[in-house]
C-alpha positions as CSV (number, residue, x, y, z in Angstrom):
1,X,-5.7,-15.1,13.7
2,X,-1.9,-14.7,14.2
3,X,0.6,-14.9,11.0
4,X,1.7,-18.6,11.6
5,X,-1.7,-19.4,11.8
6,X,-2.7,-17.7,8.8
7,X,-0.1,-19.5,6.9
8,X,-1.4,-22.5,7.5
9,X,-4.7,-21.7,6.5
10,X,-3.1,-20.0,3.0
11,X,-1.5,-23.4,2.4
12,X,-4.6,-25.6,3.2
13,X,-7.8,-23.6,2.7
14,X,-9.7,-24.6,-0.5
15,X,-7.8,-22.1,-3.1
16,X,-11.3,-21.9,-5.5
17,X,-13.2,-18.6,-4.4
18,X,-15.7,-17.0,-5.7
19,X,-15.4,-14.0,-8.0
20,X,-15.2,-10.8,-6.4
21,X,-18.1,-8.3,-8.3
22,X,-16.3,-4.9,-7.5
23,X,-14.8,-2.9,-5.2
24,X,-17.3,-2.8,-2.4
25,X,-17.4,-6.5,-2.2
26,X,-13.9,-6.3,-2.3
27,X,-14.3,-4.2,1.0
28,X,-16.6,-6.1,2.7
29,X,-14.4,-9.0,2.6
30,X,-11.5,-7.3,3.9
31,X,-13.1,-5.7,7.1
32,X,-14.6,-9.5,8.0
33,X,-10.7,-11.0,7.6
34,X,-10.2,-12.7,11.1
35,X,-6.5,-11.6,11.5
36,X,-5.3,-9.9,14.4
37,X,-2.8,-7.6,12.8
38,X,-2.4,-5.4,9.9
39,X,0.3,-7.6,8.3
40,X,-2.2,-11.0,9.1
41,X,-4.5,-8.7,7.6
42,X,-2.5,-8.0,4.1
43,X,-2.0,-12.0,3.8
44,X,-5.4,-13.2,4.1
45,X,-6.7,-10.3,2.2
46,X,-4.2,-11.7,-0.4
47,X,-5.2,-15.2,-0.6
48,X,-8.7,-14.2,-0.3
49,X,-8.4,-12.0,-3.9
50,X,-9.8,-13.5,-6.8
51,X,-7.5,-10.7,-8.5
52,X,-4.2,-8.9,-8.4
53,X,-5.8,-5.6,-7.8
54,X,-8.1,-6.9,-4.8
55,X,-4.6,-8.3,-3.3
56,X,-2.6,-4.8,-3.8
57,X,-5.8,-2.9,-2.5
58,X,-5.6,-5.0,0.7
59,X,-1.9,-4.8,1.3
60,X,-2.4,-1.4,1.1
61,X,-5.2,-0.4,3.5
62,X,-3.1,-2.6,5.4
63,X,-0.1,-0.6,5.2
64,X,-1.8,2.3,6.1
65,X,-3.3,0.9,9.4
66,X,0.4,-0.2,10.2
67,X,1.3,3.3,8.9
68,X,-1.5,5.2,11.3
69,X,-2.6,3.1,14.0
70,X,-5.6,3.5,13.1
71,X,-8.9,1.0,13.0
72,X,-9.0,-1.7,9.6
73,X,-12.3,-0.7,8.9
74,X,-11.7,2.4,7.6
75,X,-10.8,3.3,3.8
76,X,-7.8,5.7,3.9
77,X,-5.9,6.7,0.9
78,X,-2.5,8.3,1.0
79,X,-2.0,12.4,-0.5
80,X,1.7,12.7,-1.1
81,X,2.3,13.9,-5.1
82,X,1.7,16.5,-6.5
83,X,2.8,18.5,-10.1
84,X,6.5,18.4,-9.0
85,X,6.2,14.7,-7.1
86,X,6.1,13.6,-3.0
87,X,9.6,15.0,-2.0
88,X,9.6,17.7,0.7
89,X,10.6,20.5,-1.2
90,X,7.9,19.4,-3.9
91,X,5.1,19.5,-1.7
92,X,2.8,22.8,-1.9
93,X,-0.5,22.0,-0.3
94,X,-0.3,23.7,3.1
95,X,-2.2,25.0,5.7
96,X,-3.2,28.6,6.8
97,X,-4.0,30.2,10.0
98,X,-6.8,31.9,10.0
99,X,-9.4,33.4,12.8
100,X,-12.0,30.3,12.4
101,X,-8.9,27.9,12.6
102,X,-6.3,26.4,10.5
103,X,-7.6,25.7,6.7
104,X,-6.0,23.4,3.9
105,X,-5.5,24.9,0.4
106,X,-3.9,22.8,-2.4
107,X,-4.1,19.6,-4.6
108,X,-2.8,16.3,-5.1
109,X,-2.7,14.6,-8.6
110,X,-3.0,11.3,-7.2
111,X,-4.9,9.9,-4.5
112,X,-5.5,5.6,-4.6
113,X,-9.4,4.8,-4.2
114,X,-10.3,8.3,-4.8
115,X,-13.8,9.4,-3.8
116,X,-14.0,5.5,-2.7
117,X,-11.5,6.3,0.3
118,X,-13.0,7.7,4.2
119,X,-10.2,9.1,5.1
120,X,-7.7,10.6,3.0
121,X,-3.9,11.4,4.7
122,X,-2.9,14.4,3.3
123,X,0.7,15.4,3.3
124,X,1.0,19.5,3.8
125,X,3.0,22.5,4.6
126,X,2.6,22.8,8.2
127,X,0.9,26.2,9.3
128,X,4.2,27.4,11.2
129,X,7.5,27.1,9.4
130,X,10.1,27.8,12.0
131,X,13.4,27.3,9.5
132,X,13.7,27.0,5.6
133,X,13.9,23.6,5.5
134,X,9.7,22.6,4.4
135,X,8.0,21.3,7.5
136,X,5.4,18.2,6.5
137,X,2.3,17.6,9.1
138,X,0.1,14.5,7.8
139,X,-3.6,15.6,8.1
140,X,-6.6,12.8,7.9
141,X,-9.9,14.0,6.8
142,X,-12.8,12.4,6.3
143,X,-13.3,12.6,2.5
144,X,-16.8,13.8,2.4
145,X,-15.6,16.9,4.7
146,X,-16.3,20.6,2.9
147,X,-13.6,21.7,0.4
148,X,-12.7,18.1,-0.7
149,X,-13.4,17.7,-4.7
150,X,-12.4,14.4,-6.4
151,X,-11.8,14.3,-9.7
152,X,-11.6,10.8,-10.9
153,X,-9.0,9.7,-13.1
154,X,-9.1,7.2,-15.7
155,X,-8.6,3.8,-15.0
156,X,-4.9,2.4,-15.6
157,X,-3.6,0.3,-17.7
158,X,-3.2,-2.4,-14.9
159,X,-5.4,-3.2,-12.2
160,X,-7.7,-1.0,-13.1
161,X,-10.7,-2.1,-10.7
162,X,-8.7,-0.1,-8.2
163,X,-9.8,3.7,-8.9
164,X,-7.6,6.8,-8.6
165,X,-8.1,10.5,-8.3
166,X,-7.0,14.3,-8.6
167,X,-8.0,15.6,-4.9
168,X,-8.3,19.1,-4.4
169,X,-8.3,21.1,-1.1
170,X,-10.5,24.2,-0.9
171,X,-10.3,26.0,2.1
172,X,-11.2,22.6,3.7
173,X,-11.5,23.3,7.8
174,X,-8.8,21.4,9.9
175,X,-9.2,20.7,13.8
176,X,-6.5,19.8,15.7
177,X,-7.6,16.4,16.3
178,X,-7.4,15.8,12.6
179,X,-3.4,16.5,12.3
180,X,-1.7,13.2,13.3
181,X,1.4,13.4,15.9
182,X,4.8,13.7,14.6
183,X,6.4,14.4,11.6
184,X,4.7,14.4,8.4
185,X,8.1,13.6,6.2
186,X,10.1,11.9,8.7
187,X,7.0,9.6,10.9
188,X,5.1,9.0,7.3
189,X,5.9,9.7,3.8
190,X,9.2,8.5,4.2
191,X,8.8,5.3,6.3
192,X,5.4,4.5,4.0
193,X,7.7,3.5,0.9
194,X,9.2,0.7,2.5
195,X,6.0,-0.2,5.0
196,X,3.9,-0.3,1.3
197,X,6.4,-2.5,0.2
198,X,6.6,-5.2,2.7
199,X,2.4,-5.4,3.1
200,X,1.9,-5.3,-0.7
201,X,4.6,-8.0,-1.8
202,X,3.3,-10.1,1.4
203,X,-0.5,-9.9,-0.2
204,X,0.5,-10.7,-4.0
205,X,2.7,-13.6,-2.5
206,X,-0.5,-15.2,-0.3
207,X,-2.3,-14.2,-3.6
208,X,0.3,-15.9,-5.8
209,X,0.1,-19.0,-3.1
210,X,-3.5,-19.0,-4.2
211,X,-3.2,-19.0,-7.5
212,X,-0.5,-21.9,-7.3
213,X,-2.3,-23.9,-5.6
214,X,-5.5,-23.7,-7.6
215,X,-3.3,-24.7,-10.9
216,X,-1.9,-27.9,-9.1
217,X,1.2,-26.0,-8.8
218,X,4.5,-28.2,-7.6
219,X,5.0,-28.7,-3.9
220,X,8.8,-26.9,-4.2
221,X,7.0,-23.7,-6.2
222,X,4.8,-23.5,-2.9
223,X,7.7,-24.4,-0.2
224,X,9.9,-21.2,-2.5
225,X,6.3,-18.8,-2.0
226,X,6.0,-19.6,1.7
227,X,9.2,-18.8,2.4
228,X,8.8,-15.6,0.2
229,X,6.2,-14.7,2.3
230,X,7.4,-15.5,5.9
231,X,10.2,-13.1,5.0
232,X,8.9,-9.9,3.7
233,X,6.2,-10.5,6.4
234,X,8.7,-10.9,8.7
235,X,10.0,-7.3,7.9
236,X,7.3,-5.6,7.7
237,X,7.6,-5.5,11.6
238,X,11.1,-4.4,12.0
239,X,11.9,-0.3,11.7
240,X,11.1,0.9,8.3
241,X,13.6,3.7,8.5
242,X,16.6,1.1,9.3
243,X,19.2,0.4,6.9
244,X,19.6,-3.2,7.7
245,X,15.7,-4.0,6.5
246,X,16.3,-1.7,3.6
247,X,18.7,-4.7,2.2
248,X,17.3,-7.2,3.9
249,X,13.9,-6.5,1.9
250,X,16.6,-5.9,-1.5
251,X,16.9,-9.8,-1.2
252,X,13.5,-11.0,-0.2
253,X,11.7,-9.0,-3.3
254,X,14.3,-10.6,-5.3
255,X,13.0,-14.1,-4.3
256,X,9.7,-13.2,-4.8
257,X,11.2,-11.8,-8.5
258,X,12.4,-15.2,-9.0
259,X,8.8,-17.1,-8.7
260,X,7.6,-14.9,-11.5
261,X,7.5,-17.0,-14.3
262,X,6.5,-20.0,-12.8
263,X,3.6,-18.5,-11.2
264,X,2.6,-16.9,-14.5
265,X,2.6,-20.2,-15.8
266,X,0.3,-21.8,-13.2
267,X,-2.0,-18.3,-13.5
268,X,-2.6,-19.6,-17.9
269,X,-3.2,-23.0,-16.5
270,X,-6.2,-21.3,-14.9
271,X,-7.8,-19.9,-18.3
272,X,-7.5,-17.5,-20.7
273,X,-9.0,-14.9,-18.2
274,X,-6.5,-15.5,-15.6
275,X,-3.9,-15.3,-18.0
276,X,-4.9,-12.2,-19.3
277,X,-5.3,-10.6,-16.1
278,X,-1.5,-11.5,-15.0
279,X,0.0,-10.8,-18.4
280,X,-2.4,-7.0,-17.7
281,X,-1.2,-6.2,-14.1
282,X,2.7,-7.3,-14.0
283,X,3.4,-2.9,-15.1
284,X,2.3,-2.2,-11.4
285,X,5.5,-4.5,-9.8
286,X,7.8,-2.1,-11.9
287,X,6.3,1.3,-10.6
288,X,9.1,2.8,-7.7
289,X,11.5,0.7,-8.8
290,X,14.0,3.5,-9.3
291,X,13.6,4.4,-6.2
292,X,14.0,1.4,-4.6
293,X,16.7,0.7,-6.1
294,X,17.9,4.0,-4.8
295,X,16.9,3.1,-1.2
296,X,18.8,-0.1,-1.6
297,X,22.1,1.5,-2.6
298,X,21.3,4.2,-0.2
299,X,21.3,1.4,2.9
300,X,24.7,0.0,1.7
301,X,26.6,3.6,1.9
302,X,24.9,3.7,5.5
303,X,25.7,0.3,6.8
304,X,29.5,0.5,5.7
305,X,29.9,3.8,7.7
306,X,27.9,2.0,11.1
């Protein structure tokens, strides 16, 4: 199923599912979504959520195939921060030479899914550093691979069906086939921000479409969330690193911003539970708004000197 398509189906399907049990069932519904493309994939995994946390898991796994390339059947979960945060310079887990190959020594403070993910992308020091500038690689291992300890978390204040976990790395073995092409900064952790962006908002709008609908919401609230939707959608398959989509994206989360309320609204029309669930998760739309903020002013200063 194509976007357009999907679309339509968000706007007609029946809007009453069933309750999703945990996180598993969450999965299994997310691999059988008949989209053809990871962004398809975010919006129907969005309108099929019966929650806000099932929404933002499956705009994420969808990021991450858009990020990788890789098959939507497999769990992956991004290792960027650590003690000092994601940046470059912050960034100690590295890998080592050694005779049996290279190996992968460090720890991440925060990995989404946790023990739940496959594959885990870890961002690391590469092996050879050929300037003083930090050189990133982006490794994926299978989770369950020797030298991987999970240390679970507890569950946050919002959304807190989706679990999260300290990861540590030691002496984990590394083949070459497990370090992905490119630059680890540059092709991935950078880029990611905005690609996480534009397939998360696109979920939680198809989830908010959902939710409208189910509460009898007004035709014009629906026409506003479409639109929403078709636009961060829309950019989600542009060049992440471009400044233009940078401040393109500034405006289309700001629509989205502006449905809030009324949305909230239609979410207590639904029951106490829904309501309490909405007012619960709204924290997570504030994390990394600093920084895109930053990213937003940062696209200006570049566009004016174009």
């Amino acid at each position: 199923m194509k976007l357009s398509r999907a679309l339509a189906w968000i706007l007609s399907a029946p809007s009453d599912i069933s309750p999703i049990p945990d996180l598993a069932a969450w999965w299994r519904g997310h691999v059988a979504l008949a989209a053809d493309d990871a962004i398809t994939r975010a919006a129907l995994g969005g309108f099929a959520a019966d929650r806000f946390a099932y929404a933002f898991a499956s705009g994420y796994q969808a990021a991450l195939e858009r990020l990788t390339g890789g098959p939507p059947h497999v769990r992956r979960s991004l290792c960027a921060t650590e003690e000092r945060g994601a940046h470059p310079r912050a960034i100690a887990c590295a890998l080592r030479e050694e005779e049996d190959g290279a190996r992968l020594r460090g720890e991440k403070r925060w990995a989404s899914l946790g023990a739940e993910a496959d594959e885990l992308l870890v961002v690391a020091q590469a092996a050879r550093q050929r300037g003083p500038r930090p050189e990133l690689v982006v490794v994926a291992l299978p989770s369950a691979r020797a030298g991987v300890r999970f240390d679970a978390l507890p569950p946050t204040p919002f959304t807190p069906e989706v679990p999260h976990a300290r990861v540590r790395f030691d002496d984990v073995l590394v083949r070459a086939a497990d370090l992905l092409p490119g630059d680890g900064y540059a092709d991935y952790l950078k880029p990611f921000r905005t690609i996480e962006d534009c397939f998360v908002h696109t979920a939680l709008v198809a989830h908010w479409i959902r939710i409208t609908r189910a509460a009898g919401g007004a035709p014009e609230l629906l026409e506003e969330l479409a639109a929403a939707l078709v636009g961060v959608a829309a950019l989600a398959t542009m060049e992440p690193r471009d400044p233009a989509v940078h401040v393109a994206l500034a405006g289309a989360l700001a629509r989205v911003a502006s449905t809030r309320e009324r949305v909230g609204a239609a979410a207590a029309r639904l029951g106490a539970e829904s309501r309490a669930r909405w007012e619960r998760d709204q924290p997570l739309l504030a994390i990394a708004s600093g920084a895109r903020e930053g990213r937003r002013a940062a696209a200006w200063g570049r566009l004016v000197t174009l």
